[in-house]
C-alpha positions in Angstrom: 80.6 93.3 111.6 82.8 96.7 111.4 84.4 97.9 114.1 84.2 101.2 115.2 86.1 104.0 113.6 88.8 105.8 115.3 86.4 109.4 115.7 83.9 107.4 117.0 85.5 105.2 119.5 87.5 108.4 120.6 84.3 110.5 120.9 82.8 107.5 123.7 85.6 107.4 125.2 86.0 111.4 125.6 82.4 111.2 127.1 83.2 108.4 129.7 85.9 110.0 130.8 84.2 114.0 131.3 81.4 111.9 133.1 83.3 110.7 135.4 85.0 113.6 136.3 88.3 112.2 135.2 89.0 115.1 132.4 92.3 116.7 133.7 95.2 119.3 132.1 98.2 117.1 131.6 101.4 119.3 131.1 104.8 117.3 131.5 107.9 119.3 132.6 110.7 119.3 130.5 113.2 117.5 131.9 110.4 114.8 133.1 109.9 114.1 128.9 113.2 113.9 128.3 114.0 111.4 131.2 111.2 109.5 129.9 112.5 109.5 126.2 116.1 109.0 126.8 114.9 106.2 129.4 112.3 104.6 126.8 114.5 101.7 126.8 114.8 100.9 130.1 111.2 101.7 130.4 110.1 99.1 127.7 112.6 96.4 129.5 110.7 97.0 133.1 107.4 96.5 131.5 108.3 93.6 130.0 110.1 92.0 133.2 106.5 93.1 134.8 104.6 91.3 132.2 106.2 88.4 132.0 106.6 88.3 135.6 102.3 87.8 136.0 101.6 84.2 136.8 98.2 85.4 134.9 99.9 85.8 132.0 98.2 83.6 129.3 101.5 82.3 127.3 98.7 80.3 125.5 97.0 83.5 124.0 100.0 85.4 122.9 103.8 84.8 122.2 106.5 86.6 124.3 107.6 88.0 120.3 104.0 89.4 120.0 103.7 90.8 123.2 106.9 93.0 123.0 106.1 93.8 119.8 103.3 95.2 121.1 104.5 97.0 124.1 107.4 98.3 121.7 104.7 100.2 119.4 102.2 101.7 122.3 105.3 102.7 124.0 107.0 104.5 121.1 103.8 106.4 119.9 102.9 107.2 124.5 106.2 109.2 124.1 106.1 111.0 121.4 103.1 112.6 122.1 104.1 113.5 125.5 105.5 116.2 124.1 102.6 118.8 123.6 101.5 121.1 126.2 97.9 119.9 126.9 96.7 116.0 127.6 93.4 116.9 128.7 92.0 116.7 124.9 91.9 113.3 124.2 90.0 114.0 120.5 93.3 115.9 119.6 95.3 114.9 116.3 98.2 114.0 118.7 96.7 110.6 120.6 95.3 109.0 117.3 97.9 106.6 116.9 98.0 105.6 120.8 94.3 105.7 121.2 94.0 103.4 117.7 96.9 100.8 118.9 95.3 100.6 122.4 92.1 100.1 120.3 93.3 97.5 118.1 95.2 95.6 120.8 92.2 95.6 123.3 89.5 94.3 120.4 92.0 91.7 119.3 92.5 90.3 122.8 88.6 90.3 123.4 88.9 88.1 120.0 91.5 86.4 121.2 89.6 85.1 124.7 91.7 87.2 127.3 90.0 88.5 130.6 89.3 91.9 131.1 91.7 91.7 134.0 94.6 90.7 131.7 93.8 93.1 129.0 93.8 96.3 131.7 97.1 94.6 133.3 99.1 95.7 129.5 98.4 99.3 130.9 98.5 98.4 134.8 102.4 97.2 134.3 103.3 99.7 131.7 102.3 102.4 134.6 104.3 100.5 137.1 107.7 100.5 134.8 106.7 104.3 134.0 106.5 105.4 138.3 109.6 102.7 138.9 112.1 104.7 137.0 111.2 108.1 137.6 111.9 106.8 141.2 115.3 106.0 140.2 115.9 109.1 138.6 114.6 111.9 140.7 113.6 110.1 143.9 115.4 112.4 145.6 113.2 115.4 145.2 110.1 114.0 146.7 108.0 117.1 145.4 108.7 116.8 142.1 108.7 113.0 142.5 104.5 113.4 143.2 103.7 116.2 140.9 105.3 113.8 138.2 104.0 110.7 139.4 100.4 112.1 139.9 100.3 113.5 136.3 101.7 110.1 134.7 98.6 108.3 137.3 96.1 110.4 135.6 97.8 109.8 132.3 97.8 105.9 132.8 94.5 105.8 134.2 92.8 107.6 131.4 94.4 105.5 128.7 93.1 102.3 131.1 89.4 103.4 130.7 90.3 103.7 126.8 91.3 99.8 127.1 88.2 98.6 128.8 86.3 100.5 126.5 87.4 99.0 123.5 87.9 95.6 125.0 84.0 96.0 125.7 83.3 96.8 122.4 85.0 93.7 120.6 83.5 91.3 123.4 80.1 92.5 122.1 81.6 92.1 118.6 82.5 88.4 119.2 78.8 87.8 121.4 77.1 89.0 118.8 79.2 87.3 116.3 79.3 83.9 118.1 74.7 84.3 118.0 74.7 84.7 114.5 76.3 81.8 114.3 74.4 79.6 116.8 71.6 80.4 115.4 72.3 79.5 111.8 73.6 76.2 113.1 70.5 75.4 115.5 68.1 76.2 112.6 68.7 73.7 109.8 66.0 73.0 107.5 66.2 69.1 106.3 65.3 67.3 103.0 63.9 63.7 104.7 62.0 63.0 101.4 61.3 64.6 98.1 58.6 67.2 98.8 59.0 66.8 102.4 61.0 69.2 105.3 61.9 68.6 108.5 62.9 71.5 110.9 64.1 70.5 114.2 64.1 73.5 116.9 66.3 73.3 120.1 66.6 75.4 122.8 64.1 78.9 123.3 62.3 80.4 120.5 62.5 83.8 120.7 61.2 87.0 118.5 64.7 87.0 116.5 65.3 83.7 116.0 61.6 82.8 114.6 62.7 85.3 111.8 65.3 82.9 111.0 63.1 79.6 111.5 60.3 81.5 108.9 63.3 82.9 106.8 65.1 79.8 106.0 62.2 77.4 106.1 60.5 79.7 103.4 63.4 79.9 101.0 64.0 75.9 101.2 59.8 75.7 100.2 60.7 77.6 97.4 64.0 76.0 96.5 63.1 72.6 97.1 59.4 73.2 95.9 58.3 70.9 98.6 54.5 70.8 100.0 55.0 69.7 103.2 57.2 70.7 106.5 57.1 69.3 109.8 58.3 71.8 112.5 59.8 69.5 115.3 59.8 71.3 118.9 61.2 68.1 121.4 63.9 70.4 122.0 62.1 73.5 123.1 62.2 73.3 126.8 59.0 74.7 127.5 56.3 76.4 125.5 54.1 79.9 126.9 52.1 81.9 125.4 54.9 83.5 123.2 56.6 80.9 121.8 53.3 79.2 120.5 52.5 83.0 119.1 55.6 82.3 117.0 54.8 79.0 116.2 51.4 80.0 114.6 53.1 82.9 112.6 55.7 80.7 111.1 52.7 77.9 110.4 50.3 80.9 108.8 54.2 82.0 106.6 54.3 78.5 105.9 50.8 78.1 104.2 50.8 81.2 102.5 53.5 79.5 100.1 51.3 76.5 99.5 52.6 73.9 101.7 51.3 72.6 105.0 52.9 73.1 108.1 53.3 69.8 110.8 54.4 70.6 115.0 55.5 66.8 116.2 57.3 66.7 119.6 54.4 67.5 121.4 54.6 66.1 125.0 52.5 66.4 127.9 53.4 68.8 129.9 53.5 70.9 126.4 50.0 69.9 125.9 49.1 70.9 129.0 50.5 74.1 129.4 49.0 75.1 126.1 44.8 74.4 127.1 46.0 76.0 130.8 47.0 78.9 128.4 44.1 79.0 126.3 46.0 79.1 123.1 44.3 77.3 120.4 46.0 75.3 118.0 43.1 73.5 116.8 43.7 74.2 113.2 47.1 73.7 113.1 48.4 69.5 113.1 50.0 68.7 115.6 52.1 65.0 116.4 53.3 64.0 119.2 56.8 62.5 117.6 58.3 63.3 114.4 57.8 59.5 113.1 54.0 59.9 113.5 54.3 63.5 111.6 56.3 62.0 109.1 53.7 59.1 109.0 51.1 61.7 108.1 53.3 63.4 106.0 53.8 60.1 103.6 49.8 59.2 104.2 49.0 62.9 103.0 51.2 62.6 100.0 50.1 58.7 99.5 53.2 57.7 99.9 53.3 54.0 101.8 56.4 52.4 103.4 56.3 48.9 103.7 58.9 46.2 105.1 60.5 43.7 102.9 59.8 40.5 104.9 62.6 38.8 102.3 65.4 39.2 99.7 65.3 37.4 96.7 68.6 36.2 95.9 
């Protein structure tokens, strides 16, 4: 699944942030930029103390190595682009390397399992260090200390909405990731017997995944050139009108490539809920277990299993 490029992630970003009223014209004094790039050391060190300082730091997640590392690069490419004259255009050629490393950090954490709370905490610290040492250096002119201090809030906050953005984005990356491949794993199609399928379905049988049921029971008819599947529902939890719709589609699929299609796991409550329904399976065969469908299956293709009462030695 491809993640989203740089001009497009930057463009939703943009839009969240104008309809939110949080746009804003950003323009840092000189002597403020150079404190902050002859401090960048001292800035990087507080961050990290803050950092490592969270007891919700996940240690398990990510090394302290990594971590700096990545503070080290954010913080490098944050300062030198606080050098223009105007932050308010975030789609500028200036923020594309801080906007892609907050980007790439914030999908790889979502990857990586962290919490949305410890993903915005990277930026949350980072903006702590930034307001701690322009305290230290010009605390003493209180005005200047809140026009600066205001202007690296707005700053801060705006490259915080850019985290949870992207963070969003890869969770939905690894959710729909993660279904893909539950559902390739919950729809296997069997071989019990040569010319014989078994496909057990567990949990709700939705639109998307009867395309998958129909889509891999049909290639292994073809593959396999068997003539007879048994479709095993003891682990759907409950069957309504729409889940015996899809049933009767991937039976009708099924015969159109010359085999005949077996439901076994029918219990009673099933039963029941289907004549309370009115939906009519009457020309589709149905089992109750998949032993007595497989029974019929091996009767249909006169097939007989027998017990060997004793071994001749």
């Amino acid at each position: 699944m491809k993640t989203l490029s740089i001009f497009r992630r930057k463009t939703l970003i943009v839009k969240f942030i104008q309809d939110r009223n949080l746009a804003y014209q950003f323009t840092m004094s000189l002597n403020s930029y150079k404190l902050l790039q002859n401090k960048k050391k001292n800035i990087l060190e507080k961050w990290m103390n803050n950092q490592l300082s969270d007891e919700g730091l996940r240690e398990d997640l990510i090394s302290n190595e990594e971590l700096r590392y990545q503070s080290e690069e954010l913080i490098d490419a944050l300062v030198s682009n606080l050098s223009g004259e105007s932050f308010s255009d975030l789609m500028s050629e200036e923020w594309n390397s801080v906007i892609e490393i907050l980007s790439g950090i914030s999908i790889t954490r979502a990857r990586q399992g962290f919490s949305p709370r410890e993903t915005g905490n990277f930026v949350f610290t980072l903006k702590e260090a930034l307001l701690n040492v322009l305290q230290e250096e010009i605390g003493e002119d209180s005005k200047l200390l809140f026009e600066e201090s205001m202007k690296i809030t707005r700053l801060m906050d705006n490259l915080s909405v850019i985290t949870f953005e992207t963070f969003i984005k890869g969770r939905e990356e690894v959710i729909l990731r993660q279904t893909d491949e539950i559902t390739e794993i919950s729809t296997p199609v069997i071989r019990v017997w040569d010319g014989i399928l078994a496909l057990p379905i567990i949990g709700t049988l939705d639109s998307a995944r009867t395309q998958v049921v129909m889509e891999n029971l049909l290639q292994e008819i073809v593959d396999t050139g068997s003539s007879i599947a048994i479709l095993d529902i003891s682990g759907v939890p409950a069957v309504d009108s729409l889940v015996a719709q899809h049933l009767i589609k991937t039976v009708s699929a099924t015969r159109l490539m010359g085999a005949e299609c077996i439901i076994s796991g029918i219990r009673p409550e099933i039963a029941q809920t289907v004549v309370h329904l009115g939906i009519d399976l009457s020309n589709i065969i149905t089992k109750a277990s998949l032993a007595s469908a497989l029974a019929y299956a091996f009767k249909t293709m006169r097939l007989e299993v027998r017990k060997i009462n004793s071994v001749q030695k």
